[in-house]
SERO-4910 file (N, C-alpha, C, O; in steps of 0.05 Angstrom, whole numbers):
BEGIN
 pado doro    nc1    nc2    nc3   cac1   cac2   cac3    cc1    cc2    cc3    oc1    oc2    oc3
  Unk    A   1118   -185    488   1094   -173    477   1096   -171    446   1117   -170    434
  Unk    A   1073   -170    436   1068   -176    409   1073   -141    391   1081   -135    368
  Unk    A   1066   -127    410   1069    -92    407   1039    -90    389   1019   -104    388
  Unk    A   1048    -59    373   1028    -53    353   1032    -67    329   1011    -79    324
  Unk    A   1051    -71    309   1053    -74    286   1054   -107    279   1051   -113    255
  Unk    A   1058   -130    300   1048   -154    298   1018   -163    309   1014   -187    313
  Unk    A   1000   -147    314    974   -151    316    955   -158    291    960   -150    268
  Unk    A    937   -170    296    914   -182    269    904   -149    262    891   -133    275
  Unk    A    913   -149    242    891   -125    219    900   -101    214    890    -85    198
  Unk    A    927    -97    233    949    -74    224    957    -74    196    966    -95    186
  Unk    A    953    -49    178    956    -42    155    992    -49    150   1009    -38    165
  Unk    A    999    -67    128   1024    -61    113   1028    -47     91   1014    -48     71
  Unk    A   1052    -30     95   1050     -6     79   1075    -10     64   1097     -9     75
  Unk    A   1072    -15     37   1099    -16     23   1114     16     18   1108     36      6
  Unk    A   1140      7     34   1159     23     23   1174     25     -5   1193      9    -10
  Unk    A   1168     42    -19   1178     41    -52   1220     34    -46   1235     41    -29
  Unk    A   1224     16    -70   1254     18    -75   1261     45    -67   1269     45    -44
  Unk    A   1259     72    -81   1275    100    -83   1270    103    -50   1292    111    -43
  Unk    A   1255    101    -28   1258    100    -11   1233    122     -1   1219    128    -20
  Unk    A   1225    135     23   1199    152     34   1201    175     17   1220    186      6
  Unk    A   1174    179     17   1160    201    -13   1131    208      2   1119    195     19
  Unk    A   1126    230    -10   1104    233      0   1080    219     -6   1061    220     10
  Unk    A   1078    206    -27   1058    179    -32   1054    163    -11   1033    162      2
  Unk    A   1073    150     -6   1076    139     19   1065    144     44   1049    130     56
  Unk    A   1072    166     51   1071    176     66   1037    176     77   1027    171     99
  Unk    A   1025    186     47    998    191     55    984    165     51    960    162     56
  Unk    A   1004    143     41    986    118     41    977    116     61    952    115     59
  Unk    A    991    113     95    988    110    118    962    116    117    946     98    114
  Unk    A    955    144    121    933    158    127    910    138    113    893    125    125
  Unk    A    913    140     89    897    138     71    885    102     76    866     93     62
  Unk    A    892     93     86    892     51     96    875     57    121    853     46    125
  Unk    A    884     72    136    870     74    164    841     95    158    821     91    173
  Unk    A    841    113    140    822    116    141    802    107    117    781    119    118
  Unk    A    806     88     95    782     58     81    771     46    104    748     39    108
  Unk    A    797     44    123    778     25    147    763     40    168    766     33    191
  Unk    A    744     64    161    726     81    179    748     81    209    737     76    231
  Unk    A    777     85    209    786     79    233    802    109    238    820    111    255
  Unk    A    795    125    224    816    154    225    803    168    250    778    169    252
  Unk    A    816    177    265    811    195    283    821    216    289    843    218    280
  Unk    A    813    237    305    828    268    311    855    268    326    870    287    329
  Unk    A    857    240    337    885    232    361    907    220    343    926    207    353
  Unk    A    906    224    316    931    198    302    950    209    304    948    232    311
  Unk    A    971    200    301   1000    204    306   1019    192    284   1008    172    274
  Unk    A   1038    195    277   1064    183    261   1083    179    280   1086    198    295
  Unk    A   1098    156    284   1116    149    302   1147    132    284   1151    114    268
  Unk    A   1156    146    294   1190    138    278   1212    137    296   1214    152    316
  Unk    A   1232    117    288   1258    127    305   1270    158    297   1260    170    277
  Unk    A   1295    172    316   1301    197    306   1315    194    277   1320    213    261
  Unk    A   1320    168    273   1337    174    240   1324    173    217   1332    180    195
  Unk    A   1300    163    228   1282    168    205   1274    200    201   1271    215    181
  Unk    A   1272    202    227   1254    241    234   1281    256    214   1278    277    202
  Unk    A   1303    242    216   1323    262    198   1319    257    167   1327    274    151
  Unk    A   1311    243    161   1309    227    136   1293    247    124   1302    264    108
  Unk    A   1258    246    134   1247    257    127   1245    288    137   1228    303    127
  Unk    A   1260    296    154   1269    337    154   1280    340    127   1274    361    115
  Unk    A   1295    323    116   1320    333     90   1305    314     64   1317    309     43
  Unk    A   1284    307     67   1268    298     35   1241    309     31   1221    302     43
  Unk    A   1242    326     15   1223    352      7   1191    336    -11   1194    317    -26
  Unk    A   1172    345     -8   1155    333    -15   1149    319    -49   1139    299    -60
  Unk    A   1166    348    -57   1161    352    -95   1189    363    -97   1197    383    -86
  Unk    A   1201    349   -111   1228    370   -119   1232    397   -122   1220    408   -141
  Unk    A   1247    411   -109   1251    441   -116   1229    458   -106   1223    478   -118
  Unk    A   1211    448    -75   1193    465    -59   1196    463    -36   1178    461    -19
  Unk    A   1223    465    -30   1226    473      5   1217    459     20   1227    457     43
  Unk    A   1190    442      9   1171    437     35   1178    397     40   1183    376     27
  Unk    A   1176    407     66   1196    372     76   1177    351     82   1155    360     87
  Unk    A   1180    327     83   1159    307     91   1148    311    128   1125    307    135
  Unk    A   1168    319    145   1164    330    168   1171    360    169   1191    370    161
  Unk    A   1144    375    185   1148    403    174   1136    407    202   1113    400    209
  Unk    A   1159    421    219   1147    431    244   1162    397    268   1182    383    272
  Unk    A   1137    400    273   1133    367    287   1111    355    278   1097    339    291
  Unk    A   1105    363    253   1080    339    246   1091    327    215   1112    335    204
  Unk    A   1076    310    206   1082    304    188   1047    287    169   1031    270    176
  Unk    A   1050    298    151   1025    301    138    996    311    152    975    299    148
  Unk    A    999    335    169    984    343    187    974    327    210    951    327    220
  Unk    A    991    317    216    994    297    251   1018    304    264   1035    318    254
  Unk    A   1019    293    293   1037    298    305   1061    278    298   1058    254    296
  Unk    A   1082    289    294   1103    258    292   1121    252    322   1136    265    336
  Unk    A   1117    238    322   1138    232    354   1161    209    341   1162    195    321
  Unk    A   1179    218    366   1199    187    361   1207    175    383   1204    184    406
  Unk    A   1217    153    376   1220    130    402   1249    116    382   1255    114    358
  Unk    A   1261    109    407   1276     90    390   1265     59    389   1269     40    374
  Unk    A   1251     63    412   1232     28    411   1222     19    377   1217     -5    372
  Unk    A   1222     31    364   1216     23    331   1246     21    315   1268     31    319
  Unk    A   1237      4    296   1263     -7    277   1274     15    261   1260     34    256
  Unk    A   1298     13    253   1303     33    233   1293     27    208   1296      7    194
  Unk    A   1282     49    204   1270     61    179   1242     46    175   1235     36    154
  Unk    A   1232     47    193   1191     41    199   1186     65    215   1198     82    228
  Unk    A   1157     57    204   1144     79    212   1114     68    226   1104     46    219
  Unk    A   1104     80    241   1077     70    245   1060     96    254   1068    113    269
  Unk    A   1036     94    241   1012    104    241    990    103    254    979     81    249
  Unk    A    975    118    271    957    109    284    935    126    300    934    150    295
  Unk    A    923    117    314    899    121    331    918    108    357    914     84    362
  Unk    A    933    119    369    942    103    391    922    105    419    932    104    441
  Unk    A    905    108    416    879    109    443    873     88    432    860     78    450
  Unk    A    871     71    412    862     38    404    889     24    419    889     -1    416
  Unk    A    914     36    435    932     11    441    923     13    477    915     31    492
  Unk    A    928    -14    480    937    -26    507    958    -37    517    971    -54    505
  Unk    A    965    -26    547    984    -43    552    976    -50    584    967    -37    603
  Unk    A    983    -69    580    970    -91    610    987    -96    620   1008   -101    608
  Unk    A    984    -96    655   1016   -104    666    997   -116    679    973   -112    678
  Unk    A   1016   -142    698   1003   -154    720   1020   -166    737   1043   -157    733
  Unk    A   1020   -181    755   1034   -187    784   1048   -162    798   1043   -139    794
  Unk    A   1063   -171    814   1082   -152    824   1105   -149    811   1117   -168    801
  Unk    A   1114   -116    810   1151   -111    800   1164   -127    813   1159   -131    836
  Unk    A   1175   -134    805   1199   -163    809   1222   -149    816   1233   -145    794
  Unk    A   1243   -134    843   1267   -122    841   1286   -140    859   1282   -148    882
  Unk    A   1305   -144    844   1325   -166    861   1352   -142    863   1363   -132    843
  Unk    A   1356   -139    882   1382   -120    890   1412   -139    894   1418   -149    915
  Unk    A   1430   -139    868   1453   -158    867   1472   -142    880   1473   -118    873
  Unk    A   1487   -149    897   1506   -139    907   1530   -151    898   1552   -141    906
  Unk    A   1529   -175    879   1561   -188    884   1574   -182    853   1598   -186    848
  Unk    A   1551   -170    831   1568   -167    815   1588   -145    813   1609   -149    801
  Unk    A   1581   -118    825   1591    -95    822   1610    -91    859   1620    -71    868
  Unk    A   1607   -120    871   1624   -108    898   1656   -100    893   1667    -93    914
  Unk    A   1671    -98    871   1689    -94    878   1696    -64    874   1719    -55    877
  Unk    A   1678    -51    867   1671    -23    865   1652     -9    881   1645     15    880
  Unk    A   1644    -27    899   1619    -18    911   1592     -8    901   1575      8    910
  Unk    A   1595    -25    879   1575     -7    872   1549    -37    878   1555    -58    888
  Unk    A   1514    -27    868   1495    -46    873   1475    -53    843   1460    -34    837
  Unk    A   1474    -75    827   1452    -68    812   1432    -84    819   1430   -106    831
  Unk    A   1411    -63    804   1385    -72    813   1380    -76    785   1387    -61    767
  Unk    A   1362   -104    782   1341   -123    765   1312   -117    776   1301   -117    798
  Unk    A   1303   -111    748   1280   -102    753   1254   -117    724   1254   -113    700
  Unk    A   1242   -129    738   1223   -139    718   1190   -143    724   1178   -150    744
  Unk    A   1179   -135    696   1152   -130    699   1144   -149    679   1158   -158    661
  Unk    A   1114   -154    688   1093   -170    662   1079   -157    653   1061   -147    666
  Unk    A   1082   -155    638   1071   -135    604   1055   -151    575   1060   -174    569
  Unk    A   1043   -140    566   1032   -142    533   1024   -121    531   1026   -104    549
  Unk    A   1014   -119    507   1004    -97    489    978   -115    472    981   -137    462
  Unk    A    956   -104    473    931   -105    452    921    -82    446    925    -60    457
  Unk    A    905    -88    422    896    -57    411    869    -73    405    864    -96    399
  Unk    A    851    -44    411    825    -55    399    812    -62    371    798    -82    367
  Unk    A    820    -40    352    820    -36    330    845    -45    310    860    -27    303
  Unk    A    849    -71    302    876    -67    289    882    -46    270    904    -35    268
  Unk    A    857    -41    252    854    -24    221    853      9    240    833     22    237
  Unk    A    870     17    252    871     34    268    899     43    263    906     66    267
  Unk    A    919     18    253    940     31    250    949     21    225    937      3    213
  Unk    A    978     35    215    988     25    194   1016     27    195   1025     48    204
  Unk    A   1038      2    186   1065     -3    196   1072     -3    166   1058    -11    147
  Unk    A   1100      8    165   1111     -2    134   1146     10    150   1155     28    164
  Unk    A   1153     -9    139   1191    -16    132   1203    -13    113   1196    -27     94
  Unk    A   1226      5    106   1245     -2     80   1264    -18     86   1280    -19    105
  Unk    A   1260    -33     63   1269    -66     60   1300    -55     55   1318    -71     50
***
């Protein structure tokens, strides 16, 4: 699957050299919503090392106040997954993503790799993609 952040019209968001700042931060916002695509459901999505990154980098020097404050982060919810790269972030309207499955789960039960332990694994495979309706719905940026 192609996911969210290789789709036609997903916003790229440069990450500055010095590394996430609150500029940044609000670029996200600020891309998705030029493109009339902001909505009340957006979200910030990061791996957890990023979510640490930004708990311990304060907005403005010397004001306490952190780039993630609570569980949101620039007045959204922030979630994490490790399914994203280290140190990206993505932005969005995720009610614009899809994900399509089709045929049958595929489960093949191996018995011969784990017999000398008794033990059994199971292979398990599905058909999957991801489309979004709106690309300008979301916005991806990476430090290089």
């Amino acid at each position: 699957p192609l996911g969210i952040k290789n789709q036609t019209g997903v916003h790229a968001i440069q990450i500055p050299a010095g590394g996430w700042d609150w500029k940044t931060i609000v670029a996200f916002e600020t891309a998705v919503a030029e493109s009339n695509a902001l909505a009340a459901n957006m979200a910030y999505a990061m791996r957890p090392s990023l979510r640490g990154t930004l708990k311990t980098t304060e907005k403005a020097a010397g004001t306490a106040k952190y780039l993630w404050d609570g569980d949101q982060v620039n007045g959204y919810p922030g979630v994490v997954s490790t399914q994203l790269e280290t140190d990206a972030m993505l932005h969005g309207d995720f009610s614009q993503a899809l994900v399509g499955m089709w045929g049958a789960l595929d489960l093949t039960v191996d018995k011969s790799t784990k017999a000398a332990s008794g033990g059994t694994v199971l292979r398990v495979f599905q058909d999957a993609d991801v489309a979004i309706r709106h690309g300008a719905a979301f916005a991806y940026g990476k430090k290089v």
